[in-house]
C-alpha angles and dihedrals in degrees: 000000000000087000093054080047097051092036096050088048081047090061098043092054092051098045083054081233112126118226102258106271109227108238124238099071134146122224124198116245102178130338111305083009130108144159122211110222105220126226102266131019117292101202105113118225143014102315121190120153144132126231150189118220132206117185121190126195131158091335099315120126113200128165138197145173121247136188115189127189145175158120149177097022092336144101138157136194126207121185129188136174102255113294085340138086140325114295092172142313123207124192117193111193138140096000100317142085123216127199136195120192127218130169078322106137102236083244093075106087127209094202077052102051093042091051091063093039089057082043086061110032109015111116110254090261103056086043092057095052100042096044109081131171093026137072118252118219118184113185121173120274083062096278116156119186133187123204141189129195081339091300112127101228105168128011126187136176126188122189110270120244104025104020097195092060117069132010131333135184143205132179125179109188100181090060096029110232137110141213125208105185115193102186130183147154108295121235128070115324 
């Protein structure tokens, strides 16, 4: 039995296709708090939008392409190297995530990803029932805060009225690193 389980992990890996994640799941954001990541995708409305990622952390600068769609209970994600190959695609749909690897580290997490992307663009409810062991603060301009303790541990901020066109920004000053998100409609410009 262990050698059909090894055999069949031996042939995702190789495929570049992840094993589907069962949803819910719950993803660290900072020490004592988490984020449940619910069932099916929690972004309202038909999302369609291209965007360039810059991700910071301790002094490194990387970037990356994203295209993110989605709709009724659905959402992927698909990430590439600028103007270059597949870094991962991850479809969440119908309580799973699935993931297919390109050139993506294995350090480099879905349930991760998709964590900072609800803390960003998730509507305040969904937000406040998925966020436990820290303290939600929502303030205009679309700013949501968590804290722990007082502390300010995250801090993110998505354009208002259409989130998926214009800057966003996340910190997260617990795990050093921050995202700067420039979304638009995809398509020539």
């Amino acid at each position: 039995m262990r050698l059909v389980a090894f055999l069949l992990f031996c042939l995702a890996v190789l495929t570049g296709c992840g094993a589907p994640g069962g949803l819910p799941a719950r993803e660290r954001l900072a020490p004592g708090v988490q984020i449940t990541l619910p069932r099916t995708s929690p972004f309202a409305g038909e999302i369609e939008a291209a965007q360039l990622v810059e991700v910071n952390r301790g002094g490194r600068r990387d970037r990356f392409d994203a295209f993110v769609e989605g709709g009724e209970e659905r959402f992927t994600l698909a990430m590439t190297v600028p103007s270059g190959p597949s870094l991962m695609t991850v479809d969440w749909r119908e309580g799973s995530l699935v993931v297919r690897r390109g050139l993506a580290p294995d350090a480099i997490d879905a349930e991760r990803i998709l964590a900072d992307f609800m803390l960003v663009y998730a509507p305040e409810a969904v937000l406040r029932a998925a966020v436990s062991g820290g303290d939600l603060v929502f303030s205009g301009g679309g700013v949501r805060r968590i804290f722990r303790n007082g502390e300010l541990l995250i801090e993110a901020r998505a354009p208002e009225g259409n989130p998926w066109q214009g800057e966003a920004r996340l910190v997260n000053f617990v795990y050093d690193y921050a995202l700067t998100i420039e979304s638009r409609s995809p398509g020539p410009q």
